[in-house]
PAGUGU-777484 format. One record per residue: residue number from 1; residue in one letter; x, y, z of N, C-alpha, C in turn. Coordinates in steps of 0.1 Angstrom, whole numbers, plus 5000, padded with zeros to 4 digits. Atoms other than C-alpha are relative to their C-alpha. Example, Ala and Ser with C-alpha at 12.3 -4.5 7.8 and 13.67 -1.06 7.14 Angstrom:
# residues 2
PT   num   residu   n.xx   n.yy   n.zz   ca.xx   ca.yy   ca.zz   c.xx   c.yy   c.zz
PT     1        a   5009   4988   5000    5123    4955    5078   5009   5012   5000
PT     2        s   4991   4989   5000    5137    4989    5071   4992   5011   5008
//
This chain:
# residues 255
PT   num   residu   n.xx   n.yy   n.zz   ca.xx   ca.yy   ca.zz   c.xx   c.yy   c.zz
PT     1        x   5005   5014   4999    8394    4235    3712   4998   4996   5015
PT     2        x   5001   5005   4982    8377    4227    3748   5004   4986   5003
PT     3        x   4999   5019   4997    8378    4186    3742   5014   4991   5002
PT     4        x   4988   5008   5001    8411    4180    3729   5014   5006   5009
PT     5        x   4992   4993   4990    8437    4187    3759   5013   4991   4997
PT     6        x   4987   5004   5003    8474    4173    3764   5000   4982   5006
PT     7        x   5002   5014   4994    8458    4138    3778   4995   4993   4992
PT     8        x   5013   5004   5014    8437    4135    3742   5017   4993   4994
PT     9        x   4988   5003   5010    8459    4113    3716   4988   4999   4991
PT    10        x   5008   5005   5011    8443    4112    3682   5001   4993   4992
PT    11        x   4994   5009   5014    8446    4089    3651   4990   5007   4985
PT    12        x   5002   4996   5012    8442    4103    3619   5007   4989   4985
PT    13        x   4996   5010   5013    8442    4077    3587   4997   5008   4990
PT    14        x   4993   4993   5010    8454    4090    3555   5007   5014   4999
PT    15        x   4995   4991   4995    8475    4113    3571   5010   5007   4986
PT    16        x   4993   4996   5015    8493    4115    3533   4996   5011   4994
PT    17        x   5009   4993   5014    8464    4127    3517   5002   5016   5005
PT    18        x   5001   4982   5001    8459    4170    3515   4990   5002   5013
PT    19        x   5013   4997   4986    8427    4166    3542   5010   4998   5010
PT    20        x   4999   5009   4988    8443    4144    3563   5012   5004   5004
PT    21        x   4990   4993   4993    8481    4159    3564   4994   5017   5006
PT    22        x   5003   4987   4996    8461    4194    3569   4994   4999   5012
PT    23        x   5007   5006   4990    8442    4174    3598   5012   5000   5011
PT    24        x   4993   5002   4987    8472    4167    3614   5010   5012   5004
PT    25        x   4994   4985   4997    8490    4200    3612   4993   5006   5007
PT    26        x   5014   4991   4996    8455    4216    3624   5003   4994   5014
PT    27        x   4999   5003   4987    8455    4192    3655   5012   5003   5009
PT    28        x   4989   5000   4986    8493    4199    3667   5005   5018   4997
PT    29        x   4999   4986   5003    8495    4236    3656   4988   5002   5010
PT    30        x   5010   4990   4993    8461    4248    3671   4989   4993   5013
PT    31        x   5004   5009   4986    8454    4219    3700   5011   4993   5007
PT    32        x   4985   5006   4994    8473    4207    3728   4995   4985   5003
PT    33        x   5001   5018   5004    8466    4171    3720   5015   4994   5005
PT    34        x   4990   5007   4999    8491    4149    3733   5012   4998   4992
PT    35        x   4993   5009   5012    8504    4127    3704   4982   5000   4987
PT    36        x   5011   5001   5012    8483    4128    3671   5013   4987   4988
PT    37        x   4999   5007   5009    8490    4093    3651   4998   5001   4983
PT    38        x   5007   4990   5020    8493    4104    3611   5005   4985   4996
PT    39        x   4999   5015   5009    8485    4070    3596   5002   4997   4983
PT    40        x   4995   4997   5015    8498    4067    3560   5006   4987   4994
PT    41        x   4992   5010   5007    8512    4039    3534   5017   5009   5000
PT    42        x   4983   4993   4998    8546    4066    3538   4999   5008   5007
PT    43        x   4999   4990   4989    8547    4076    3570   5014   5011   5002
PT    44        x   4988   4987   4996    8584    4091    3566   5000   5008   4989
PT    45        x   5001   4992   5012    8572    4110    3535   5007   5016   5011
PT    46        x   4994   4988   4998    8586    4147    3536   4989   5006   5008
PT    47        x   5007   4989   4993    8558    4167    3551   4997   4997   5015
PT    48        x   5005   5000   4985    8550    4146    3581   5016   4997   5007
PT    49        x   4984   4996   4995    8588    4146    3583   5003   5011   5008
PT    50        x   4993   4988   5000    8592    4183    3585   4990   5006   5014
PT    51        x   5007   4999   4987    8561    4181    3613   5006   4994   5013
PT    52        x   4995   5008   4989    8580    4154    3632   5010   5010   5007
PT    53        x   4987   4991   4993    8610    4180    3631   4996   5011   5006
PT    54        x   5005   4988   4995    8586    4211    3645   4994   4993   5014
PT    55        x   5010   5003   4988    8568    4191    3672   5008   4989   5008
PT    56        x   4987   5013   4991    8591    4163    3683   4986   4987   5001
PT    57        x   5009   5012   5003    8569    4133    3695   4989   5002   5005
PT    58        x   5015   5002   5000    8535    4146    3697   5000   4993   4985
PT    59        x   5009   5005   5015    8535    4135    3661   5007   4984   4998
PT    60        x   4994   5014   5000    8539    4097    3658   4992   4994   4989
PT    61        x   5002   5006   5013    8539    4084    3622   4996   4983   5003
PT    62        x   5004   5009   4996    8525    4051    3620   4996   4989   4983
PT    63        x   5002   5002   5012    8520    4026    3586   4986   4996   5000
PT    64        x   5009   5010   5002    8490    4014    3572   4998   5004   4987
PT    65        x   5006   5003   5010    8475    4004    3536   4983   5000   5001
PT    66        x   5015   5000   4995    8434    4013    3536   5000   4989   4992
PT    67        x   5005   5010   5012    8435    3986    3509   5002   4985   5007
PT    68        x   4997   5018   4994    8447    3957    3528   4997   5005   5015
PT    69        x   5005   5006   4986    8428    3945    3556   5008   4997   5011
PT    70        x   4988   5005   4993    8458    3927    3572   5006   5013   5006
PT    71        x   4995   4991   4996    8475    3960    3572   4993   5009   5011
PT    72        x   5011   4993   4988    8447    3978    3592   5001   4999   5013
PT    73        x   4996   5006   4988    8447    3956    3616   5012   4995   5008
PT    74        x   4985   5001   4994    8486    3951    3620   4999   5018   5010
PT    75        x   4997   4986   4987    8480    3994    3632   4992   4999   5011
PT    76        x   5010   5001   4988    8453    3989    3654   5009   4991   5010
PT    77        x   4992   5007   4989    8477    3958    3671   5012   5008   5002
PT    78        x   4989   4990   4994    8506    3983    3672   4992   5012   5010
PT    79        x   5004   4989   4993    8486    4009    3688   4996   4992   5014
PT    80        x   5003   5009   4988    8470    3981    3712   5016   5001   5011
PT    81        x   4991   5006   4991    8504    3969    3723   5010   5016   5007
PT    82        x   4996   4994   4994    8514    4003    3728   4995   5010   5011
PT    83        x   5005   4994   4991    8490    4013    3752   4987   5008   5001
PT    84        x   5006   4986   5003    8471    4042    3733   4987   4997   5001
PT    85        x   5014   4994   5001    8439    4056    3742   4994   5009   4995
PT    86        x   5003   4989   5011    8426    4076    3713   4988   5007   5008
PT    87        x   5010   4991   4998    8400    4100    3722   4997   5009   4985
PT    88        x   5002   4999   5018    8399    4109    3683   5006   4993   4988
PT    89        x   4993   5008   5014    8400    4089    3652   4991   5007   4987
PT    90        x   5005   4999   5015    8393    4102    3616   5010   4995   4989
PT    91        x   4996   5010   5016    8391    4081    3585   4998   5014   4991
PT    92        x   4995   4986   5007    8407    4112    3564   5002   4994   4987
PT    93        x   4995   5007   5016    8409    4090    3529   4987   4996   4994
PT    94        x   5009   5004   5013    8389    4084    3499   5005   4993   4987
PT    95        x   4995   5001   5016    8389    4070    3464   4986   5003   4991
PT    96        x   5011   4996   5012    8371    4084    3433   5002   5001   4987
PT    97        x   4995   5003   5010    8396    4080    3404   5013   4990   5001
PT    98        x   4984   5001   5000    8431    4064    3396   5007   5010   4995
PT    99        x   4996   4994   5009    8460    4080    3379   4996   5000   4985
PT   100        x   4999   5000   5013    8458    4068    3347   4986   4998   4995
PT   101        x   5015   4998   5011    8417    4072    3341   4997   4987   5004
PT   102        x   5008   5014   5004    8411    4035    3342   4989   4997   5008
PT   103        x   5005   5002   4987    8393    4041    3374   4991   5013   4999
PT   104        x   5004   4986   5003    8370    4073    3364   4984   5003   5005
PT   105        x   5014   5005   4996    8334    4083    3378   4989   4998   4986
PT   106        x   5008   5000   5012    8305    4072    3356   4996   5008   4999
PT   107        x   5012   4990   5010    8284    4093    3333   4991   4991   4998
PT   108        x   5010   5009   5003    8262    4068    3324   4999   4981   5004
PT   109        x   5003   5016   4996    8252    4030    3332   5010   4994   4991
PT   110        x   4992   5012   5009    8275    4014    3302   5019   5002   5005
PT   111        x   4985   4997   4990    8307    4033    3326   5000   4992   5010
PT   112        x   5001   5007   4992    8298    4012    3353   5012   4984   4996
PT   113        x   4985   5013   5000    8333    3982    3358   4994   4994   5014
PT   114        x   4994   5008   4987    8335    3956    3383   5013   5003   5007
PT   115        x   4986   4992   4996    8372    3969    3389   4995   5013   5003
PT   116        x   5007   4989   4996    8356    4004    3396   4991   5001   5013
PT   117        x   5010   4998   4987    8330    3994    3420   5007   4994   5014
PT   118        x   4990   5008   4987    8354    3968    3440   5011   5015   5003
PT   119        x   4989   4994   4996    8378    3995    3441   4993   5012   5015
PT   120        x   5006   4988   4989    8354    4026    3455   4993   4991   5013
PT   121        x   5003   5005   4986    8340    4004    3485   5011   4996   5007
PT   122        x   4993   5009   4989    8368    3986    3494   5010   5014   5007
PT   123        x   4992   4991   4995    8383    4020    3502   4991   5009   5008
PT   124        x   5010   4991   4995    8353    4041    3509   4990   4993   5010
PT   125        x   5005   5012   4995    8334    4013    3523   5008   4992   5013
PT   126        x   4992   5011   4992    8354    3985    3537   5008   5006   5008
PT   127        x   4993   4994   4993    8383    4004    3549   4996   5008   5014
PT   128        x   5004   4995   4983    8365    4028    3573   4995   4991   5012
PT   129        x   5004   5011   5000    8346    4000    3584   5014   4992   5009
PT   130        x   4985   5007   4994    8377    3980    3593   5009   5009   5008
PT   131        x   4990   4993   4989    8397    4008    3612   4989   5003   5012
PT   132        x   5006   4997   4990    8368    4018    3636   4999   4981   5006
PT   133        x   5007   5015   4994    8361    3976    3642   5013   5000   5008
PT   134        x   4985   5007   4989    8401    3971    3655   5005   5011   5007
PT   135        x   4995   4989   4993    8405    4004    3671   4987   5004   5010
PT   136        x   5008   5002   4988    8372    4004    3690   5002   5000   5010
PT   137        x   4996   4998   4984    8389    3996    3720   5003   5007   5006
PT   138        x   4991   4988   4996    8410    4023    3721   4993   5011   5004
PT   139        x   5005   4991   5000    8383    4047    3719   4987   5000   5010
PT   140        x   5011   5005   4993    8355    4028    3744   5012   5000   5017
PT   141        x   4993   5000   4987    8372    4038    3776   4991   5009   5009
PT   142        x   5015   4996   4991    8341    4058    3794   5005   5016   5001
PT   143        x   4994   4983   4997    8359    4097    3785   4995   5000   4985
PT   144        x   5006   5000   5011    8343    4114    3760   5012   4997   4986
PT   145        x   4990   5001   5008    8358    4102    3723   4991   5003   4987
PT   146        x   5005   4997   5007    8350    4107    3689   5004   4993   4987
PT   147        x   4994   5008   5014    8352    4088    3654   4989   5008   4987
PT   148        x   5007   4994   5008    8347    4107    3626   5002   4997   4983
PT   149        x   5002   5008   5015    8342    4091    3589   4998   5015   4990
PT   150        x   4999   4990   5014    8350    4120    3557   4989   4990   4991
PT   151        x   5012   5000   5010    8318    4118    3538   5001   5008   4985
PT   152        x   5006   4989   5008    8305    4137    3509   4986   5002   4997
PT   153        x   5008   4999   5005    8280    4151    3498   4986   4994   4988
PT   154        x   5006   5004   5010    8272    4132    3469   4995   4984   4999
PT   155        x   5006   5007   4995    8266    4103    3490   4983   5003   5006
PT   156        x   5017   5002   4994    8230    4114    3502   4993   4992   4986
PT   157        x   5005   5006   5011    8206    4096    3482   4985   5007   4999
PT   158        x   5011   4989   5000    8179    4125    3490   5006   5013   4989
PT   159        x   4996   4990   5003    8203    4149    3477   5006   5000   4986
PT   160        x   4995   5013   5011    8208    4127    3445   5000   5008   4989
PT   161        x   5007   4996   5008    8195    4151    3414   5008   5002   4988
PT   162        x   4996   4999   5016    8220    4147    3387   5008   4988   4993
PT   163        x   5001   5012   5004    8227    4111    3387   5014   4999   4997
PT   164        x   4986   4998   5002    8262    4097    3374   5008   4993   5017
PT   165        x   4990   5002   4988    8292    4087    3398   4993   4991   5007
PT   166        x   5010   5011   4997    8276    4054    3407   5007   4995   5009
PT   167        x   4994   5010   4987    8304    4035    3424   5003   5009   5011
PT   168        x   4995   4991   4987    8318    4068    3446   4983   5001   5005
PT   169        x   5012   4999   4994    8280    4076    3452   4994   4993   5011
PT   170        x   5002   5015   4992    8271    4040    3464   5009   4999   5009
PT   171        x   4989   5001   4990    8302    4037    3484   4993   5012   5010
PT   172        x   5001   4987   4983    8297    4070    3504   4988   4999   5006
PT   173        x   5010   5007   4995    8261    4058    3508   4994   4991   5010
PT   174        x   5004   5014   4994    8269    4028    3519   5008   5005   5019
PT   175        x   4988   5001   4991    8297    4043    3544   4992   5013   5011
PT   176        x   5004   4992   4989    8271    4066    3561   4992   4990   5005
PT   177        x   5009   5005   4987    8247    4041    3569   5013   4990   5008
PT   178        x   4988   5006   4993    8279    4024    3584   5001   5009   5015
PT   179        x   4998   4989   4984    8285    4056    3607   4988   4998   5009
PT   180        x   5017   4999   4994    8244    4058    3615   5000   4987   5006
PT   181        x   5003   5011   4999    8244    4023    3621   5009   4997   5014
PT   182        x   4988   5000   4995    8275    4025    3642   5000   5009   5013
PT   183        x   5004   4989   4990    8263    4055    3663   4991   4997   5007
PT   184        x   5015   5005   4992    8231    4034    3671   5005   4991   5011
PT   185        x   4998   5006   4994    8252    4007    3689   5010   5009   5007
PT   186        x   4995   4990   4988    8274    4034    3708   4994   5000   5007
PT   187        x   5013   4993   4989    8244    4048    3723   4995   4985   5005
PT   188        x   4997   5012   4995    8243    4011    3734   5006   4997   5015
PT   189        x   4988   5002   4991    8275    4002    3747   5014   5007   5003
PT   190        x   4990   4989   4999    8299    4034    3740   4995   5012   5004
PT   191        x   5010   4988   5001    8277    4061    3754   5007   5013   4997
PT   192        x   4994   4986   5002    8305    4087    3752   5009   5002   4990
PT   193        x   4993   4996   5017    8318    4079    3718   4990   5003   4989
PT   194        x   5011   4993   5010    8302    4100    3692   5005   4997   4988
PT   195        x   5000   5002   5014    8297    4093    3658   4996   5010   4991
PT   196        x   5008   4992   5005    8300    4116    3629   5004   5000   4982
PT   197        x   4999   5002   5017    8294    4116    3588   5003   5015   4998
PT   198        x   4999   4985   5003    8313    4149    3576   5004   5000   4989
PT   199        x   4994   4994   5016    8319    4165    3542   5001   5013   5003
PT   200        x   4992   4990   4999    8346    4189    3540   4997   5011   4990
PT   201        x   5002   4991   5012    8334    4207    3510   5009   4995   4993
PT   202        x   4985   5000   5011    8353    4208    3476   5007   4999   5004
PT   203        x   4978   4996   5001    8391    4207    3480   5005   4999   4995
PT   204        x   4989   5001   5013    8420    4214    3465   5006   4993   5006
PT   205        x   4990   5010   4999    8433    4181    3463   5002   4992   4988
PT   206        x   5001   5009   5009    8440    4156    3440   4989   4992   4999
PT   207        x   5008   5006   5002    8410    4135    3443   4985   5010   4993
PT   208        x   5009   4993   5009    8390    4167    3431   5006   5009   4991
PT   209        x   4995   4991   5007    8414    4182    3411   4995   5003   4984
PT   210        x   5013   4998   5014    8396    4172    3378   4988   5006   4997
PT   211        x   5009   4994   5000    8372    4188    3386   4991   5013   5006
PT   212        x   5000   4990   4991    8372    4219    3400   4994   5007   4991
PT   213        x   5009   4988   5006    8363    4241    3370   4987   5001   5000
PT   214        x   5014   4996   5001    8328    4234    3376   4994   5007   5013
PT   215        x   5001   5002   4989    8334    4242    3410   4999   5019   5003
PT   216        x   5000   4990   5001    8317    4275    3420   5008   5015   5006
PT   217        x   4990   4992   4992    8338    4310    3429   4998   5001   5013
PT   218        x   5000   5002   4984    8348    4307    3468   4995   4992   5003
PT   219        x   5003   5018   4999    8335    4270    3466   5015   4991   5002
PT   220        x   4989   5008   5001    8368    4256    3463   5012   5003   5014
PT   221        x   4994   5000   4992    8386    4249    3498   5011   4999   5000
PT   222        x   4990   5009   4999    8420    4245    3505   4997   4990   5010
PT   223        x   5004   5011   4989    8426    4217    3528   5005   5005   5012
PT   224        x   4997   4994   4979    8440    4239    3559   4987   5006   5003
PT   225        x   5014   4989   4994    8405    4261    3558   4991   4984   5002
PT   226        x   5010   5015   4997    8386    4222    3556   5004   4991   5013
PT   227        x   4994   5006   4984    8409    4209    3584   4997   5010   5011
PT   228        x   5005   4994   4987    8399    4236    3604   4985   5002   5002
PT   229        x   5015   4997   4995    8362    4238    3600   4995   4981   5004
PT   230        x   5005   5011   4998    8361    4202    3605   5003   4991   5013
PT   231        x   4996   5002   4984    8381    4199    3639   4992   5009   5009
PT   232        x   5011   4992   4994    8356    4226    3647   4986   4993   5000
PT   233        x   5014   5001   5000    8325    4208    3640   5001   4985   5008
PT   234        x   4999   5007   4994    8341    4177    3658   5004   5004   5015
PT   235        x   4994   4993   4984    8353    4198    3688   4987   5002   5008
PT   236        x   5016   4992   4994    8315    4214    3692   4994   4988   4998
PT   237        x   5011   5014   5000    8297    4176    3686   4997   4997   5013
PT   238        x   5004   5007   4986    8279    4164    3714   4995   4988   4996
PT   239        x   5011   5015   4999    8259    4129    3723   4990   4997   4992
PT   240        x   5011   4997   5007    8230    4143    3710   5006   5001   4987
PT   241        x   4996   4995   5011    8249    4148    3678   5004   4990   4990
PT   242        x   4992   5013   5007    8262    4115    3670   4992   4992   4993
PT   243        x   5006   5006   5010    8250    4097    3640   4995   5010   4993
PT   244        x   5004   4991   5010    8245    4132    3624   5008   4996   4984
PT   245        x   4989   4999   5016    8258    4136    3582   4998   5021   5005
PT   246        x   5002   4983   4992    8269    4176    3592   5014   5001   4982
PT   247        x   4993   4993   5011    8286    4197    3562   5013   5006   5004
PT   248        x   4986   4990   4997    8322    4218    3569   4992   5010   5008
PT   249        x   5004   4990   4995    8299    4245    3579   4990   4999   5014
PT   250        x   5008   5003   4986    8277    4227    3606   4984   4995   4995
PT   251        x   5010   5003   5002    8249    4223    3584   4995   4986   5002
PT   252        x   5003   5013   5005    8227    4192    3578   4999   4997   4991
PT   253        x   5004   5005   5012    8227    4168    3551   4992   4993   5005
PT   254        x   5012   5011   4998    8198    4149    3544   5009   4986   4996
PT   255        x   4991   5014   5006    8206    4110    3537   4995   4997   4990
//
């Protein structure tokens, strides 16, 4: 990794999830990153425990709720008051079911809930959205930085062709022109913070675990092979790059 040296600190939100703990293993295992922030609703869960106990304090647990607003912005003011200059932030979290079904993607227009659609923006949407607005500072310091928003695929609305999954679709739709939109005012007033919309491919996680059997042979990622092609495609981004939608592999999506 040329970018990320021992004077980089990064922030990684949903540091819980399977991307986003494999994100932060990826950054303090195979970069000498400073401190990497693993943002989580249970930051002393076991795994980023058993990281705290291999690394000591490059890894600094940190709380937040993507659901509550308030909460967002209580990390961004902890991170303020503690000085931090991120030079990487990825929004590592999604939503596209609940546990118990009530929350499921549509198949057709009469699947479509008000509880369904508020839920997938205000996480897929809102959330990202709200961590880049109160952490902006951190990352607008005139050394190159980078914010990178977990996409998918099935957000393009070119790449649309089998319909279905209305609220996650919409949401991820909505949350790239967010990045594009977001990348346009960089090149503004952040000229060396890059913006980038990535989809990790499939993964074995729980948000695609339902659905994997349709998922084709050697399609199905774990989340350390997706944490690593995706600290790679944010390591290699340049200026010129920012406001791309780029795939695990480097490709382009259309929007």
């Amino acid at each position: 990794m040329q970018h990320l040296d021992n004077d980089c600190e990064a922030l990684v939100v949903g540091a819980g999830g399977g991307i986003g703990g494999a994100l932060v293993k990826r950054l303090l295992q195979d970069t000498p990153v400073g401190r990497v922030w693993a943002a989580s609703r249970t930051p002393r869960q076991a795994s980023l425990a058993a990281l705290a106990d291999a690394y000591g304090e490059r890894l600094a647990p940190i709380h937040v709720d993507v659901a509550d607003p308030d909460s967002i912005e209580a990390m961004a003011g902890e991170l303020r008051a503690r000085g931090v200059r991120l030079h990487l932030l990825i929004n590592a979290f999604g939503f596209l079911h609940d546990a118990n079904h009530r929350i499921w993607p549509e198949k057709r227009l009469e699947d479509i809930s008000a509880e369904g659609m508020e839920r997938n923006f205000r996480i897929n949407t809102l959330a990202p959205a709200l961590v880049v607005r109160h952490c902006f500072d951190r990352l607008n310091h005139g050394e190159r930085a980078v914010i990178a928003n977990l996409s998918a695929r099935v957000g393009s609305i070119s790449d649309n062709r089998l319909g279905g999954w209305y609220a996650y679709r919409a949401s991820k739709a909505a949350q790239n022109m967010f990045t594009r939109g977001l990348a346009i005012e960089c090149a503004r007033r952040a000229r060396r913070v890059i913006c980038l919309a990535l989809h990790p491919g499939t993964t074995d996680t729980g948000l695609s675990e339902p659905f994997q059997a349709r998922v084709p042979a050697g399609k199905l990622f774990s989340p350390d092979y997706a944490a690593g092609q995706l600290l790679a495609r944010i390591d290699g981004a340049t200026e010129a790059d920012s406001g791309a939608f780029l795939a695990w592999d480097g490709a382009r999506i259309t929007w």
